[in-house]
Backbone as CSV, one residue per row, in Angstrom:
resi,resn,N_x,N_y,N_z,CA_x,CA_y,CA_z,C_x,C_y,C_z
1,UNK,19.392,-6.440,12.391,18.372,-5.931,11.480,17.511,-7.100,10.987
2,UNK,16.293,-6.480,10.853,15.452,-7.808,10.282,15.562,-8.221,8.922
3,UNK,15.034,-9.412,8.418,14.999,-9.396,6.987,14.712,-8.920,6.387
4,UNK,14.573,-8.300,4.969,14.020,-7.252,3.973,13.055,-7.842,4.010
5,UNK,11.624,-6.679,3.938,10.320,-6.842,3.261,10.350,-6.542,1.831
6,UNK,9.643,-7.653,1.545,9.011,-7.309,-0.255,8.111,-6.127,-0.662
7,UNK,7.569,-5.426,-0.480,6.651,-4.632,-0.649,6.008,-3.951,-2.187
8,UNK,4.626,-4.378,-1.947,4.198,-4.542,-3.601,3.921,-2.962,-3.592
9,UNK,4.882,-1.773,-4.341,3.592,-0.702,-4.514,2.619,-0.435,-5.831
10,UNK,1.342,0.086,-5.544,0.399,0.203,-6.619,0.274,1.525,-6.789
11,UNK,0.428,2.265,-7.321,0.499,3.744,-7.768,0.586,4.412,-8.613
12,UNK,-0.289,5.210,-9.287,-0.581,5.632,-10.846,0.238,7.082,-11.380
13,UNK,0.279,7.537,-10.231,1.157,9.277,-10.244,2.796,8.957,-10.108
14,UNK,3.157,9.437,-10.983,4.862,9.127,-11.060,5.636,9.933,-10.173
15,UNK,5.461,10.810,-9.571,6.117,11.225,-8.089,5.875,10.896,-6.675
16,UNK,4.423,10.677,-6.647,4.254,9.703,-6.019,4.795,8.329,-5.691
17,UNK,4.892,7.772,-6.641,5.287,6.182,-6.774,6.954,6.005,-6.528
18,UNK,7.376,7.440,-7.242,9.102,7.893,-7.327,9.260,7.736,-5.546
19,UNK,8.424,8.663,-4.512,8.669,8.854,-3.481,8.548,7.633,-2.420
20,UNK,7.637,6.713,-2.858,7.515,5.712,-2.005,7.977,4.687,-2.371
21,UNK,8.413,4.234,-3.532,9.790,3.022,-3.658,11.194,3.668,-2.993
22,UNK,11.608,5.170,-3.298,12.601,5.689,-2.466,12.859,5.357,-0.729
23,UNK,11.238,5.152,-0.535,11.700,5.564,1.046,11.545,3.950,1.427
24,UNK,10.540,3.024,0.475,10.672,1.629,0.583,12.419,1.121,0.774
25,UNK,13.248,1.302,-0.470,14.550,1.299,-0.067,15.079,1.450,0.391
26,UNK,14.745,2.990,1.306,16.059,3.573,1.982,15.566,3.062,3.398
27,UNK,14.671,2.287,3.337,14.230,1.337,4.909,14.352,0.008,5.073
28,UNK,15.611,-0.369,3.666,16.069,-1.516,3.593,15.193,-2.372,2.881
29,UNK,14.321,-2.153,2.359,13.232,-2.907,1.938,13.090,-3.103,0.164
30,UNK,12.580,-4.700,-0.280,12.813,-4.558,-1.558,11.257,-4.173,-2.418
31,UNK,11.316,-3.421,-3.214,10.306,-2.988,-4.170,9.939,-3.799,-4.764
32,UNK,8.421,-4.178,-4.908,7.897,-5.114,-5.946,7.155,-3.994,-6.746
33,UNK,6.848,-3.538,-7.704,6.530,-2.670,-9.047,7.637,-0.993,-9.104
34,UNK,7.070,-0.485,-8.799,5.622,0.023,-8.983,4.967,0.107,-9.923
35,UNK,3.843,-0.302,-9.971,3.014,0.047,-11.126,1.503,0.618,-10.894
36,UNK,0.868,1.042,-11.844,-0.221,1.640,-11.926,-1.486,1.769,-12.694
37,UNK,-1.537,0.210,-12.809,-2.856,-0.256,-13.849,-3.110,-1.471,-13.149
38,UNK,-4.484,-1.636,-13.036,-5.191,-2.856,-12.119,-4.594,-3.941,-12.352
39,UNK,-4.585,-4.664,-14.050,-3.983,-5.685,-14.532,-2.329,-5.855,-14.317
40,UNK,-1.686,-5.149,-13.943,-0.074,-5.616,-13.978,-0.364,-5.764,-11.727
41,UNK,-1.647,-4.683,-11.481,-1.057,-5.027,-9.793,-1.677,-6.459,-9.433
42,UNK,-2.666,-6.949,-10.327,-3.222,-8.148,-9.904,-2.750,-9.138,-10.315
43,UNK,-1.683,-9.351,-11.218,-0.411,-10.154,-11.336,0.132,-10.231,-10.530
44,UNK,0.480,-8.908,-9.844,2.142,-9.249,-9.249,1.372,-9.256,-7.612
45,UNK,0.015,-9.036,-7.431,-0.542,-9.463,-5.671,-0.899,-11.138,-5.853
46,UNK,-1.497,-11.396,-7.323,-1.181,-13.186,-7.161,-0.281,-14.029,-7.429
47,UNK,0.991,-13.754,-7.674,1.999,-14.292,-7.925,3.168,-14.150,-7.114
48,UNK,3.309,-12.983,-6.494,4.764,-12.505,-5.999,4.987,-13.017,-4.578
49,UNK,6.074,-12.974,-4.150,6.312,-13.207,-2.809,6.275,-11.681,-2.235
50,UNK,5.026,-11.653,-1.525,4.675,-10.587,-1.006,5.011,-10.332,0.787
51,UNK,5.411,-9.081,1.270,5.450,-8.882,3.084,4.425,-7.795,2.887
52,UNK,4.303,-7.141,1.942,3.238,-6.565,2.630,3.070,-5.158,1.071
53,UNK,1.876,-4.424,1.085,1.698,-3.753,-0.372,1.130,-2.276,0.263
54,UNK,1.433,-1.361,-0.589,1.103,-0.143,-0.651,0.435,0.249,-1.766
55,UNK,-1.172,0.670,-1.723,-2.125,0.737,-2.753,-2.795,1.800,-2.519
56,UNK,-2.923,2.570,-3.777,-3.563,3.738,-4.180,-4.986,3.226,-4.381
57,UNK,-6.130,4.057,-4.235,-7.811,3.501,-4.261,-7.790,3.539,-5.745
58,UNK,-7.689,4.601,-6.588,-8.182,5.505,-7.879,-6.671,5.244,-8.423
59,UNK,-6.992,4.536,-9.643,-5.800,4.217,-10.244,-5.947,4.830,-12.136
60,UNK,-5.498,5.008,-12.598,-5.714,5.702,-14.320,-6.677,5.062,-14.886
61,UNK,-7.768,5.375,-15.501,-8.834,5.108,-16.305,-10.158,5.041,-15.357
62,UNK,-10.089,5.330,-14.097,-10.789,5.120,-13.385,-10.945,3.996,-12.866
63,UNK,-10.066,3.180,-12.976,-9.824,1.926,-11.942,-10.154,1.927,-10.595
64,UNK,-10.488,0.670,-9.844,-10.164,0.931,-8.771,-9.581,-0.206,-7.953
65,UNK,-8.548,-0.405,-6.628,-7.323,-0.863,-6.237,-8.364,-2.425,-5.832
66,UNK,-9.460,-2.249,-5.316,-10.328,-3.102,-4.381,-9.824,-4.587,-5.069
67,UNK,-9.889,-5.178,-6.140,-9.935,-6.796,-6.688,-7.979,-6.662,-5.769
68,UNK,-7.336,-6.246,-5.850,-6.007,-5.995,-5.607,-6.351,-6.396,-3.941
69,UNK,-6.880,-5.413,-3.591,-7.249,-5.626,-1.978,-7.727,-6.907,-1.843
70,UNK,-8.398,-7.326,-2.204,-9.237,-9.106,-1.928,-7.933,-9.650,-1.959
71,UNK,-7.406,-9.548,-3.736,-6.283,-10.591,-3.798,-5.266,-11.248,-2.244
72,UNK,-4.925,-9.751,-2.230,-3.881,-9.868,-0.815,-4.697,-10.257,0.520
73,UNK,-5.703,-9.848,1.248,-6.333,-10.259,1.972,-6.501,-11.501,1.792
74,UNK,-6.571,-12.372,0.596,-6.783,-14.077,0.699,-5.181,-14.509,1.306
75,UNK,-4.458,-13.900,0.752,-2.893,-14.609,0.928,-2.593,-14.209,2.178
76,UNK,-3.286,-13.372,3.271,-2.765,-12.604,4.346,-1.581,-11.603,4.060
77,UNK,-1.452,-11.486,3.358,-0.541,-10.131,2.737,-1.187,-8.409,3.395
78,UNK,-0.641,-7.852,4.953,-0.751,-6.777,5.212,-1.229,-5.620,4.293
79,UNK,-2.160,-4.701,3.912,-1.666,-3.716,3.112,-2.167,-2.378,3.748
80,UNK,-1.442,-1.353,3.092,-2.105,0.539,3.453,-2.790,1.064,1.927
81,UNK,-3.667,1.546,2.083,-4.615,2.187,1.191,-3.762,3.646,1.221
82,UNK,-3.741,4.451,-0.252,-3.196,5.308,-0.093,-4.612,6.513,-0.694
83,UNK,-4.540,7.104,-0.536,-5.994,8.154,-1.117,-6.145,9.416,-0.888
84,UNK,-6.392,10.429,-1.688,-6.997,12.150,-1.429,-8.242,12.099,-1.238
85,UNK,-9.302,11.201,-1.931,-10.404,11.235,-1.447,-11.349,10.694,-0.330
86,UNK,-12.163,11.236,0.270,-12.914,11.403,1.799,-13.761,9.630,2.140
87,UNK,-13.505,9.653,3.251,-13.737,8.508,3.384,-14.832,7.614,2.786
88,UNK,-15.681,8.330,2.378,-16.839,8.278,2.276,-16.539,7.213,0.840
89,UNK,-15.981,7.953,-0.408,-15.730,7.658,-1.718,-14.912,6.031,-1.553
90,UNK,-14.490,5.514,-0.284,-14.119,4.010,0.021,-14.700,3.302,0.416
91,UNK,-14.692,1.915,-0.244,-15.664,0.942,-0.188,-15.433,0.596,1.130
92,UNK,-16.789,1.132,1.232,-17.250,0.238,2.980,-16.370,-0.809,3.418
93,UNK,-16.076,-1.845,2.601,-15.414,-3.398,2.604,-13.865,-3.227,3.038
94,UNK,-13.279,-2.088,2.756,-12.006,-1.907,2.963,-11.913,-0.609,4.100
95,UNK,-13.190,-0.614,4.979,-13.080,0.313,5.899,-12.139,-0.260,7.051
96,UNK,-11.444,-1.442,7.350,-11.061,-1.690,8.409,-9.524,-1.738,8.059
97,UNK,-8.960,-1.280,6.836,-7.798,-1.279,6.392,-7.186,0.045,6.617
98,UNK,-5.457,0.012,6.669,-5.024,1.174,7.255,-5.086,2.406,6.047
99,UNK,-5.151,3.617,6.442,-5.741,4.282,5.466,-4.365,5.648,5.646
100,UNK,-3.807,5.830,4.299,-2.428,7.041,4.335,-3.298,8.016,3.153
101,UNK,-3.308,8.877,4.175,-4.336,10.330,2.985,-3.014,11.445,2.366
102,UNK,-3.329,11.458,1.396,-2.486,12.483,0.295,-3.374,13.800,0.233
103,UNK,-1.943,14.617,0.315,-0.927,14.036,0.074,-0.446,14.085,1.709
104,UNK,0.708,13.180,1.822,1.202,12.691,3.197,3.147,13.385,2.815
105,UNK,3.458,13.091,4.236,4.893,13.200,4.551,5.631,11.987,4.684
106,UNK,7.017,12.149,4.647,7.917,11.359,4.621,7.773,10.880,6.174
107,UNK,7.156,11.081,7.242,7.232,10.611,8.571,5.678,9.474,8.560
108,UNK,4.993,10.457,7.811,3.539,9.594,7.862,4.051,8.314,6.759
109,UNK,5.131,8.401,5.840,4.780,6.789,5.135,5.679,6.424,5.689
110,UNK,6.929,6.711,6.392,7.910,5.552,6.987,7.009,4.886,8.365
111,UNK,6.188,5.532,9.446,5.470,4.737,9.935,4.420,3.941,9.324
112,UNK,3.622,4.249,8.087,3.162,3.324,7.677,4.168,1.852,7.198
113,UNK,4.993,2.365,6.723,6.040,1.088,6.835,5.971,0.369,7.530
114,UNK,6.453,1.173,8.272,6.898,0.232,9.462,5.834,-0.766,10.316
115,UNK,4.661,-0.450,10.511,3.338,-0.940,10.924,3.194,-1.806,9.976
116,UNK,3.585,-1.736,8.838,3.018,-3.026,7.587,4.050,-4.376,7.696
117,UNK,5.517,-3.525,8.332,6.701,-5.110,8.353,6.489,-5.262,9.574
118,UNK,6.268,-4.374,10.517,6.051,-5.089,11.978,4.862,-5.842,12.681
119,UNK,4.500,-6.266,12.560,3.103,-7.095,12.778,2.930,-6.794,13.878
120,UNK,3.613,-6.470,15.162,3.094,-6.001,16.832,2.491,-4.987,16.773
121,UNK,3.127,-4.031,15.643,2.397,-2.496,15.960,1.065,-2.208,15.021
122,UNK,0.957,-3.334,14.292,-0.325,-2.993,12.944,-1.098,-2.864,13.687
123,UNK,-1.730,-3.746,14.536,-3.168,-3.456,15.592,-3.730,-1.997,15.667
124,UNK,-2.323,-1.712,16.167,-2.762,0.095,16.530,-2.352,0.934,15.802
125,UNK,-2.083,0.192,14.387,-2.077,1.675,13.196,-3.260,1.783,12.282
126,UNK,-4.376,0.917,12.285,-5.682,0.710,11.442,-6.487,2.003,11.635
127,UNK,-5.933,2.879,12.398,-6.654,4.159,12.309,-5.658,5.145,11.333
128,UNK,-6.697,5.993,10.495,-6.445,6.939,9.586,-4.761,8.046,10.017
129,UNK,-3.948,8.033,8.996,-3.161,8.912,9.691,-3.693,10.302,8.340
130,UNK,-3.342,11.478,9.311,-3.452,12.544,8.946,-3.039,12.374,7.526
């Protein structure tokens, strides 16, 4: 088995966030938050020992995930965009990032997982999953 990934999640809905640190764990993997306010995720994307982050676009107060996205993109830190809204409502800038639309299944985020700790298969997961 490989080493545990760190994985930062950013997520504002509490069943949401419940469901994807669950399945982060149960894939051997260690949880960095979750949390769900710009200021605690842009702490823990410039500070933490990161493998790779799971980020919601639209975060409470009308936030949005993007300064989070730069952060990690400087450090090379992998990440998946998580979102209900149409492509359109995402910044152009983060169009080439992998994109998990809500609400999703337990098959659609364990392959996003897995594409975020495996670096061979990311290439060919940058397209939208259902």
């Amino acid at each position: 088995m490989s080493p545990s990934a760190r994985i930062l999640i950013v997520e504002d809905e509490f069943l949401v966030a419940l469901l994807i640190e669950e399945t982060v764990r149960n894939l051997g993997h260690e949880v960095v938050g979750p949390v769900g306010d710009l200021t605690a995720a842009m702490g823990l994307a410039e500070t933490e020992a990161l493998s790779a982050a799971i980020l919601d676009v639209h975060l409470q107060h009308g936030e949005r995930v993007y300064p989070v996205v730069g952060a990690l993109r400087r450090r090379g830190i992998p990440l998946v965009l998580t979102t209900a809204y149409r492509d359109t409502e995402i910044d152009p800038d983060c169009a080439g990032e992998m994109l998990l639309r809500k609400p999703f299944d337990q098959t659609d985020l364990e392959r996003c997982i897995a594409s975020l700790v495996h670096p061979s298969s990311v290439a060919e997961s940058r397209s939208p999953v259902p």
